[in-house]
ChimeraX commands (.cxc) that place a marker at each C-alpha (Angstrom):
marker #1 position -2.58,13.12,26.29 radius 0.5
marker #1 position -6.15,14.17,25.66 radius 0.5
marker #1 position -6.17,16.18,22.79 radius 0.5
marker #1 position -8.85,19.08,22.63 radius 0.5
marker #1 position -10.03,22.06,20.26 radius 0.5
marker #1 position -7.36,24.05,22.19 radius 0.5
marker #1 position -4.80,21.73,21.84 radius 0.5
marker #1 position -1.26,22.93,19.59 radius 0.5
marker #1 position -1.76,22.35,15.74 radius 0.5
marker #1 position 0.80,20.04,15.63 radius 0.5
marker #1 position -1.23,17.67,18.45 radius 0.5
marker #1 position -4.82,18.61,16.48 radius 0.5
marker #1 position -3.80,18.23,13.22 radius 0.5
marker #1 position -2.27,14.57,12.56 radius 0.5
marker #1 position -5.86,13.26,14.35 radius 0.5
marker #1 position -8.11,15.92,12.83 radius 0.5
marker #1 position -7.00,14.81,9.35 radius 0.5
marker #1 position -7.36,10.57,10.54 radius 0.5
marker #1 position -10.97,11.27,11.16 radius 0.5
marker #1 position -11.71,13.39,8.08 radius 0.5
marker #1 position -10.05,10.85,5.65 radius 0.5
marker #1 position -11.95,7.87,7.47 radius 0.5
marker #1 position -15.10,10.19,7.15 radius 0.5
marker #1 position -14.63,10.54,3.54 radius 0.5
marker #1 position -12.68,7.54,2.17 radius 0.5
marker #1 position -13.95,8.05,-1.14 radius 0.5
marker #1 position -13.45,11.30,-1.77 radius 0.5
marker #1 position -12.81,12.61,-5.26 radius 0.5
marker #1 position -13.02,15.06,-8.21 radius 0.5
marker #1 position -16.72,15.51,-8.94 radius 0.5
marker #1 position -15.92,16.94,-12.16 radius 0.5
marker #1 position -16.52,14.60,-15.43 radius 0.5
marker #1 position -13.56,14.88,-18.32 radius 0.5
marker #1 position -11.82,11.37,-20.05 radius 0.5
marker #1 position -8.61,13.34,-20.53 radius 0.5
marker #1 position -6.29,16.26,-19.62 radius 0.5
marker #1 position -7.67,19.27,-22.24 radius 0.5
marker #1 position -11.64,18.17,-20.63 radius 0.5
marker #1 position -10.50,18.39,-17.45 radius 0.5
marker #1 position -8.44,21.66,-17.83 radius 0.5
marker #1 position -11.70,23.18,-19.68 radius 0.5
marker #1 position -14.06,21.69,-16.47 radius 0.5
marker #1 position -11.78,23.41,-14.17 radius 0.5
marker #1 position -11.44,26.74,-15.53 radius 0.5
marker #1 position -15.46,26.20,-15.94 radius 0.5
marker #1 position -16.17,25.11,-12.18 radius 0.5
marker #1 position -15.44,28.87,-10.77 radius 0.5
marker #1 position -17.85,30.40,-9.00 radius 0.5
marker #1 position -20.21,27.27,-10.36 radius 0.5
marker #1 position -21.57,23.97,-8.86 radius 0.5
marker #1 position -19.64,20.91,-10.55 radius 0.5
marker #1 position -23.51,19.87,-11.66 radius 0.5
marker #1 position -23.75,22.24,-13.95 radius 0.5
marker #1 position -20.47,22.21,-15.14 radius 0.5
marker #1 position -20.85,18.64,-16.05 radius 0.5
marker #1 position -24.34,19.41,-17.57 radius 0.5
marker #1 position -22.63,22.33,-19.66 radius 0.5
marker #1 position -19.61,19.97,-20.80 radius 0.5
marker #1 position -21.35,16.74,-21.69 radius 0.5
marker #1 position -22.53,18.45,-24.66 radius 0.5
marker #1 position -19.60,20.59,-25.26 radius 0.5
marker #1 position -17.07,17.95,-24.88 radius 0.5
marker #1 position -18.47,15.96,-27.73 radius 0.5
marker #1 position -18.19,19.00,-29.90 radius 0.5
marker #1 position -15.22,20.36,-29.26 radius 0.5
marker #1 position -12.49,17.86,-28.67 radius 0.5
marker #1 position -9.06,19.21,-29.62 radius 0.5
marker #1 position -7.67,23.06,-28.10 radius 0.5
marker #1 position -7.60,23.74,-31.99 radius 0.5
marker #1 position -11.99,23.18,-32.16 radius 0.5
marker #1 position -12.06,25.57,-29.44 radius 0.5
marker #1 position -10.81,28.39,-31.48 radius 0.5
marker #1 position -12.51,27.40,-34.79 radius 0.5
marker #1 position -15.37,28.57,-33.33 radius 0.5
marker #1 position -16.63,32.44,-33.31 radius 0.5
marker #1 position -16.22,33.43,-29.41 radius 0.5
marker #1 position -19.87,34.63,-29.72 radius 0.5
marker #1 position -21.00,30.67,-30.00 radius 0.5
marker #1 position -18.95,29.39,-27.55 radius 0.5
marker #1 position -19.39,32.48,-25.08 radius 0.5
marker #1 position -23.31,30.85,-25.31 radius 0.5
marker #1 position -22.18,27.39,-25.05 radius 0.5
marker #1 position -20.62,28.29,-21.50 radius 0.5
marker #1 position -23.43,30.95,-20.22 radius 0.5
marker #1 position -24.76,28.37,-17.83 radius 0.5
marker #1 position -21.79,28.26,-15.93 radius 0.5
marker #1 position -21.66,32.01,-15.03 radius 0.5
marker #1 position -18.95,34.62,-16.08 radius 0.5
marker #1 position -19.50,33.43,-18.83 radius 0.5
marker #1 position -17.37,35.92,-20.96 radius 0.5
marker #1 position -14.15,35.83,-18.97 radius 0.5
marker #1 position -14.40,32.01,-19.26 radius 0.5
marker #1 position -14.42,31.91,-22.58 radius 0.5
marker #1 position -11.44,34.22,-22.98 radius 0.5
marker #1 position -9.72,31.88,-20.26 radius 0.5
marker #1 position -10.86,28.87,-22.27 radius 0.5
marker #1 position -9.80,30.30,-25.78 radius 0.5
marker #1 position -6.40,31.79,-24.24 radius 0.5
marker #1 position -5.36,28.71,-22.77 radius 0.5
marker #1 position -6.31,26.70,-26.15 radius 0.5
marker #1 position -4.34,29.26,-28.09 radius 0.5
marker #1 position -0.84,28.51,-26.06 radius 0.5
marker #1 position -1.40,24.89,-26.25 radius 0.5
marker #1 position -1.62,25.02,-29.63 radius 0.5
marker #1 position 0.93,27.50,-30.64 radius 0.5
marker #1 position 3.45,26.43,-27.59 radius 0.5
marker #1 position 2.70,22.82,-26.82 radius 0.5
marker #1 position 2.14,21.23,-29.87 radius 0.5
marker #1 position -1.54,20.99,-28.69 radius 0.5
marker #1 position -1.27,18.76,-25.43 radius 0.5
marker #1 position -2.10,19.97,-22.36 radius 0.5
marker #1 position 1.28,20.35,-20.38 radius 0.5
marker #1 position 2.27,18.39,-17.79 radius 0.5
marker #1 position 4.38,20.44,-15.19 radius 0.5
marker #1 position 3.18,23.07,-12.64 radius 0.5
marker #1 position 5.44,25.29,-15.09 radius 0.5
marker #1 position 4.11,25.31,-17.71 radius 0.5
marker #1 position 0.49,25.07,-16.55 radius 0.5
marker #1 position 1.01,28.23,-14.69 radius 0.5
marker #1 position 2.09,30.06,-17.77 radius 0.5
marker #1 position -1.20,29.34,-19.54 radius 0.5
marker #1 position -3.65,32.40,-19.38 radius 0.5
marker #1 position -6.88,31.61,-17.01 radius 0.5
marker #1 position -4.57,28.69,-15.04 radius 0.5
marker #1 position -3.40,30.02,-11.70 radius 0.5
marker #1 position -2.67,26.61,-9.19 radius 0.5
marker #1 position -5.76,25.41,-8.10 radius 0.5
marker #1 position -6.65,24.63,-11.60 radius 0.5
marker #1 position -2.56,23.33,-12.95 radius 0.5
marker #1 position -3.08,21.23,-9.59 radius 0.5
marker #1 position -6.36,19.64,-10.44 radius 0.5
marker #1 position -5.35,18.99,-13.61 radius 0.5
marker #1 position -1.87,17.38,-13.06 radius 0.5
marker #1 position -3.18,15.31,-10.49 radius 0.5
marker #1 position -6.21,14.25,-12.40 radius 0.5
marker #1 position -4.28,13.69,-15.35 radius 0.5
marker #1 position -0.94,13.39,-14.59 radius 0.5
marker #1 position -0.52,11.40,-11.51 radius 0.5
marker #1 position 2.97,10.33,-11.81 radius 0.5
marker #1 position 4.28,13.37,-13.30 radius 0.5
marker #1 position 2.68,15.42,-10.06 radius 0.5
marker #1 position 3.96,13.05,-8.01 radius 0.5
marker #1 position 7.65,14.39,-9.10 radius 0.5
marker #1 position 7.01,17.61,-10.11 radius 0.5
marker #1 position 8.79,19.72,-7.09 radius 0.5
marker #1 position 6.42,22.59,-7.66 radius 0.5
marker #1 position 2.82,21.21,-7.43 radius 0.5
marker #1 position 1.07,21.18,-4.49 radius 0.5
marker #1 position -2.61,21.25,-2.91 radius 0.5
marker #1 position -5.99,22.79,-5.21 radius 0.5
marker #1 position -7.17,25.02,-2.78 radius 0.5
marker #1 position -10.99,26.11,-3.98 radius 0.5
marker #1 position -13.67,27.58,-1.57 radius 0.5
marker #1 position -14.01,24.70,0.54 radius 0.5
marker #1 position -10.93,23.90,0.92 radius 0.5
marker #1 position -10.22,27.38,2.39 radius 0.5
marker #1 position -13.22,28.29,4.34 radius 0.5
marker #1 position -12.37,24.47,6.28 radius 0.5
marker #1 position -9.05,24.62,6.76 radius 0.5
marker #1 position -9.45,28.09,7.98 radius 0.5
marker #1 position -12.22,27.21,10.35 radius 0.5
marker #1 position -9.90,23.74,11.54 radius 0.5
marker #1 position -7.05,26.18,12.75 radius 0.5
marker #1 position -4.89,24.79,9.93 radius 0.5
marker #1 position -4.13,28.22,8.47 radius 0.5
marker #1 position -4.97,32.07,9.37 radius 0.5
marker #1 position -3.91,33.07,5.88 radius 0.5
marker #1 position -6.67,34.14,3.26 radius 0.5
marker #1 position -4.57,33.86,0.16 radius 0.5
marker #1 position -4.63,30.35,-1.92 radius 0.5
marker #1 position -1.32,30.06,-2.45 radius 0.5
marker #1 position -0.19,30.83,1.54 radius 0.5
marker #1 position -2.88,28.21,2.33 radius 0.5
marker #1 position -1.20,25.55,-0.25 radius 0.5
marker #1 position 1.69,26.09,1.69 radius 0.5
marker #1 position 0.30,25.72,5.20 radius 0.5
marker #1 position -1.66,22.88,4.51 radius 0.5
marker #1 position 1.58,20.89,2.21 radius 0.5
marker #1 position 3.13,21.10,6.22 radius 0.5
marker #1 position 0.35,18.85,7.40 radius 0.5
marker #1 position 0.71,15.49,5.24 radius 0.5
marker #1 position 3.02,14.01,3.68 radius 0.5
marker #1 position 2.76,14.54,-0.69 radius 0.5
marker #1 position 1.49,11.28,-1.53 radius 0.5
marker #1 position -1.89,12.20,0.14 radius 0.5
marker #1 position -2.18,16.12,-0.88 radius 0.5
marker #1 position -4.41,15.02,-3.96 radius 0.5
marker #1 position -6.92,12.41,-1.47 radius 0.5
marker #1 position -6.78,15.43,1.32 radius 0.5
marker #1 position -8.08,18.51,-1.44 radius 0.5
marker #1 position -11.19,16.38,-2.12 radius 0.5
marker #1 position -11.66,15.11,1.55 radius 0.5
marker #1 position -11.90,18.92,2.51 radius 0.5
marker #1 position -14.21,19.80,-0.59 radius 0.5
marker #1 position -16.33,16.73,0.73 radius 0.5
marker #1 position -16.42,18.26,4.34 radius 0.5
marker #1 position -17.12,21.53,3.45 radius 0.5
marker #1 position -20.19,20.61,1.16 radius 0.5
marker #1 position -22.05,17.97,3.78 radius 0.5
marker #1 position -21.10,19.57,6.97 radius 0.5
marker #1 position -18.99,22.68,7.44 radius 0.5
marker #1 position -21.02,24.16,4.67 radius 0.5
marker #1 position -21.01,28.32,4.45 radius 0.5
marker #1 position -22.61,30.19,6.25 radius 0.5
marker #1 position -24.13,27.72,9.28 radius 0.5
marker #1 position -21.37,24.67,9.45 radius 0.5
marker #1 position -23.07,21.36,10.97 radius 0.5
marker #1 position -21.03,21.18,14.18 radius 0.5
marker #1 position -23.54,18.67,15.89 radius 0.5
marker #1 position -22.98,16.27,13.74 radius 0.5
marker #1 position -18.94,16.90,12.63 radius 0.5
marker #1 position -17.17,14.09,13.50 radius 0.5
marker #1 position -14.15,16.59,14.45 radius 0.5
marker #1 position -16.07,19.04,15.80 radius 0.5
marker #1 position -14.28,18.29,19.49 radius 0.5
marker #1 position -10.70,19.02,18.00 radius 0.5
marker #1 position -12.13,22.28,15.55 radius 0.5
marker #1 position -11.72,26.07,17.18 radius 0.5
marker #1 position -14.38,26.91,15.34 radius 0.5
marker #1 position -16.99,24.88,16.73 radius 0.5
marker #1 position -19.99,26.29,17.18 radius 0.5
marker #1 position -21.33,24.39,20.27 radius 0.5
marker link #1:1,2 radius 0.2
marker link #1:2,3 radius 0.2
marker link #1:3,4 radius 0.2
marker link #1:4,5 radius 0.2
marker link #1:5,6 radius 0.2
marker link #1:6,7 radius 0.2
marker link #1:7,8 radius 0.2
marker link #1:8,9 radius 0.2
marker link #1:9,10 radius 0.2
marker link #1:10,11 radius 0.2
marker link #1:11,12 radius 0.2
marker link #1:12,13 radius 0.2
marker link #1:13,14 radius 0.2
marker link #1:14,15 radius 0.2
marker link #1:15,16 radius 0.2
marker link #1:16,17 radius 0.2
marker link #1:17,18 radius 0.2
marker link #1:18,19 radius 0.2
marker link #1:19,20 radius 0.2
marker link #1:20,21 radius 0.2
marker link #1:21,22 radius 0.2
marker link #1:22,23 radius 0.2
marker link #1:23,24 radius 0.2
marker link #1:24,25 radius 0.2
marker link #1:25,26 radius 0.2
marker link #1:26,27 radius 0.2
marker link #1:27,28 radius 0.2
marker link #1:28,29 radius 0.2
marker link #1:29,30 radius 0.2
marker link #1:30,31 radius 0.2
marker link #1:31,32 radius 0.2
marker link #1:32,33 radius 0.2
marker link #1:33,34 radius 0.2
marker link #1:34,35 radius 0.2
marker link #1:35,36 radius 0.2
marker link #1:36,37 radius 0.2
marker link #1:37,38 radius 0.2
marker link #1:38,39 radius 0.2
marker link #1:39,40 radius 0.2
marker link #1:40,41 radius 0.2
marker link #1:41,42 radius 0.2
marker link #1:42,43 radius 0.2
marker link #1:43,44 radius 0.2
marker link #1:44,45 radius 0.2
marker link #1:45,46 radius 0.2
marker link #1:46,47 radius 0.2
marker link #1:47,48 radius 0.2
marker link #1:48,49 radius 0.2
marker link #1:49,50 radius 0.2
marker link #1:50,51 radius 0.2
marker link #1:51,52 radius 0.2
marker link #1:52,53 radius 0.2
marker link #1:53,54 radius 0.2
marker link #1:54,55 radius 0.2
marker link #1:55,56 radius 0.2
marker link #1:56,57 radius 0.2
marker link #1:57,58 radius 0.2
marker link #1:58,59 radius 0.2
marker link #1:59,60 radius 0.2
marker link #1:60,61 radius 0.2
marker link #1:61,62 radius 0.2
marker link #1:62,63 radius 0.2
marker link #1:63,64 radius 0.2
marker link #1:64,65 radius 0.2
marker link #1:65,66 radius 0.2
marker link #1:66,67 radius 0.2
marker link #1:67,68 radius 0.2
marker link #1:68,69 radius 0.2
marker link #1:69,70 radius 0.2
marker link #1:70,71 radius 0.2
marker link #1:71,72 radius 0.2
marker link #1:72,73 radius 0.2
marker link #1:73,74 radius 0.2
marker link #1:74,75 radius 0.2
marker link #1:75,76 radius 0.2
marker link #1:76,77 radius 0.2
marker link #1:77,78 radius 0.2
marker link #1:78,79 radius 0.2
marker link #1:79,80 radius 0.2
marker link #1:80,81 radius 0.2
marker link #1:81,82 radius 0.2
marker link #1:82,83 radius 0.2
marker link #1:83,84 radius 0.2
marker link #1:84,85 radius 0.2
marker link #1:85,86 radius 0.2
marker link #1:86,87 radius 0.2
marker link #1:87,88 radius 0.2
marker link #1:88,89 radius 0.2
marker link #1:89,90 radius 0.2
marker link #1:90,91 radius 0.2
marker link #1:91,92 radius 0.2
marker link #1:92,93 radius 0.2
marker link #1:93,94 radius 0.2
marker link #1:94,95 radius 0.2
marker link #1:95,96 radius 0.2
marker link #1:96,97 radius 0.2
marker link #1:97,98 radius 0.2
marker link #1:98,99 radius 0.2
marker link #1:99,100 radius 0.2
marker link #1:100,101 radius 0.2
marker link #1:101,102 radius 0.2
marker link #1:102,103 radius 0.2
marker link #1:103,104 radius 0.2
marker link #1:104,105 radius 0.2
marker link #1:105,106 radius 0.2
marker link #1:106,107 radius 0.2
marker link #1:107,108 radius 0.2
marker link #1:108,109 radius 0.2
marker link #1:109,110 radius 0.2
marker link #1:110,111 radius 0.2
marker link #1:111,112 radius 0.2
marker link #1:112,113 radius 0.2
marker link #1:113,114 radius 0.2
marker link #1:114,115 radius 0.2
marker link #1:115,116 radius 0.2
marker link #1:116,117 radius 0.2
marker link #1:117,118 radius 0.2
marker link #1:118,119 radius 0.2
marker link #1:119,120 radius 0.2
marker link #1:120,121 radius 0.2
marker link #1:121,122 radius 0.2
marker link #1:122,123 radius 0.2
marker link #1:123,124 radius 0.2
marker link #1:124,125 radius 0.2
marker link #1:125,126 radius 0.2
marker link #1:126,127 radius 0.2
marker link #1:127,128 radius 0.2
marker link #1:128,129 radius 0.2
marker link #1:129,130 radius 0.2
marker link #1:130,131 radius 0.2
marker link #1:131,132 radius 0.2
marker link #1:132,133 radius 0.2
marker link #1:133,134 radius 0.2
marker link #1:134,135 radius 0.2
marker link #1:135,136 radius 0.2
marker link #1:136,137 radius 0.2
marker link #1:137,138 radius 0.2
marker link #1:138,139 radius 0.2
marker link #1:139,140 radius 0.2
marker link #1:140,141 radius 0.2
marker link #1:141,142 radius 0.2
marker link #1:142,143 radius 0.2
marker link #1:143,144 radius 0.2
marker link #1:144,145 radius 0.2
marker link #1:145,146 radius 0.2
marker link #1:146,147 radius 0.2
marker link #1:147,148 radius 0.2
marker link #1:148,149 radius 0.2
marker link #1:149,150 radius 0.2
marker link #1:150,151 radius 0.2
marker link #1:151,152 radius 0.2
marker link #1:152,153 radius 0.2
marker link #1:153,154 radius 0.2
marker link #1:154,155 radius 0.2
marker link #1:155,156 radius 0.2
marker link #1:156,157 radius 0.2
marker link #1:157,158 radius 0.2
marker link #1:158,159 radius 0.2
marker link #1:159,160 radius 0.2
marker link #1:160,161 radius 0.2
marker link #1:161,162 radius 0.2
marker link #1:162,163 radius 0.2
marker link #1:163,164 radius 0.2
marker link #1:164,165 radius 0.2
marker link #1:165,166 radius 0.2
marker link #1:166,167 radius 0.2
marker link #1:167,168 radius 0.2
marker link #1:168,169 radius 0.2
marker link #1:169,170 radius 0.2
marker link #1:170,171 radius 0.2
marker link #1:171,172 radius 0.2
marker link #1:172,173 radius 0.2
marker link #1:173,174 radius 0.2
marker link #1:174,175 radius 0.2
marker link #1:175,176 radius 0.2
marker link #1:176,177 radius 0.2
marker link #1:177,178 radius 0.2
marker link #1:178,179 radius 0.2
marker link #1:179,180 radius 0.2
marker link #1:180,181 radius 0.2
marker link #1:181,182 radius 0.2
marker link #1:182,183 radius 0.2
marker link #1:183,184 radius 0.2
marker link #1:184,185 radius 0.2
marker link #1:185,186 radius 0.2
marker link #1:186,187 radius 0.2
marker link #1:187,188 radius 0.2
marker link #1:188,189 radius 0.2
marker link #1:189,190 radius 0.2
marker link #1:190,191 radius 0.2
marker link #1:191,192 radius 0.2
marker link #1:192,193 radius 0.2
marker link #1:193,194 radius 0.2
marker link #1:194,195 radius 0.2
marker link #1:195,196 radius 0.2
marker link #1:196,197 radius 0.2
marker link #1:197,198 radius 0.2
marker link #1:198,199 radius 0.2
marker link #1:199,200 radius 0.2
marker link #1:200,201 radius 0.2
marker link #1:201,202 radius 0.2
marker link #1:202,203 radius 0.2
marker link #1:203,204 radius 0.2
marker link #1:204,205 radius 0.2
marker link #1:205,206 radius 0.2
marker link #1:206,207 radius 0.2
marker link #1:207,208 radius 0.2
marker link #1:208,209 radius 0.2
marker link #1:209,210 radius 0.2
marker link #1:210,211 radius 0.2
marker link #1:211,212 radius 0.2
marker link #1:212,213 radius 0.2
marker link #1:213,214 radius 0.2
marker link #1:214,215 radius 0.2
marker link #1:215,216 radius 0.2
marker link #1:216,217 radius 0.2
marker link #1:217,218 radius 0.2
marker link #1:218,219 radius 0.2
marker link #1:219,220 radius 0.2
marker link #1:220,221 radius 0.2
marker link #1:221,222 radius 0.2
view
């Protein structure tokens, strides 16, 4: 059967998502952290900001700041600076300092390591717990019945434009696209997305000349 941009999800999707990995078969987190409390810090930073300047912002502040407790030593006025570059600058810092503030005073002072608990931290909804357990807790993800896909701005204006959901809220997208692939390649699949949405199916003019699934996409422009 030839399969076309008209063609039933469930023909479209299985080959859509062949191509994309194959396009992308290095795709990963462009963020820069050595351990679970950078990259829950890079995440909550990396809204509504490029992953460039994050990692320009946290190379500096990850080498002065580099336990949750060090992040509320500080007056909120100094770090509020700190994080300026990044944009919204003020409600990250409150997400940054709230999330500290459980770790230390409910986890000991480790990042936690379940979709759970990640959740319950203030500024963490589940792109960010997802990033961060599958970034830094691989194995843990890999059992935890509860995570799922990071779903960011890329990964939603794609899988939108590929058919693969009609939804508009994260969490109904998670759950759409956790139908298409099996678990062990939702972490591989976030990043292929994000790496297809920044070269080619970029907002507002997507590259469909040059889309290697541009035949199979409903979207398609020509």
């Amino acid at each position: 059967m030839t399969l076309t941009r008209r063609s039933a999800l469930k023909q479209r999707a299985p080959e859509v998502i062949r191509l994309l990995e194959e396009g992308y078969p290095d795709a990963r987190v462009a963020l820069e952290f050595s351990n679970p409390l950078e990259c829950l810090v890079a995440t909550i930073l990396s809204a509504q900001a490029t992953d460039k300047k994050v990692n320009e912002v946290t190379r500096e502040l990850f080498r002065k700041y580099r336990t949750a407790e060090d992040y509320l030593r500080v007056p909120e006025e100094e770090l509020a600076r700190e994080l300026k570059p990044t944009g919204f600058f003020n409600q990250k810092t409150k997400a940054v300092r709230g999330a500290c503030r459980m770790i230390v005073e409910e986890f000991g002072g480790r990042v936690p390591d379940s979709m759970a608990e990640l959740d319950s931290l203030p500024g963490v909804a589940r792109k960010t717990a997802n990033i961060v357990l599958w970034n830094s807790y691989p194995e843990k993800a890999a059992a935890d019945p509860d995570v799922g896909i990071a779903v960011d701005t890329h990964v939603r204006r794609v899988s939108q434009r590929l058919g693969f959901t009609t939804e508009k809220d994260p969490p109904k997208i998670e759950r759409d696209l956790m139908k298409l692939l099996p678990k062990d390649r939702w972490y591989s699949f976030s990043y292929v997305l994000i790496e297809h949405g920044r070269a080619i199916c970029k907002a507002p003019t997507p590259r469909c000349e040059v889309c290697p699934v541009n035949h199979l996409c409903p979207s398609s422009l020509v």
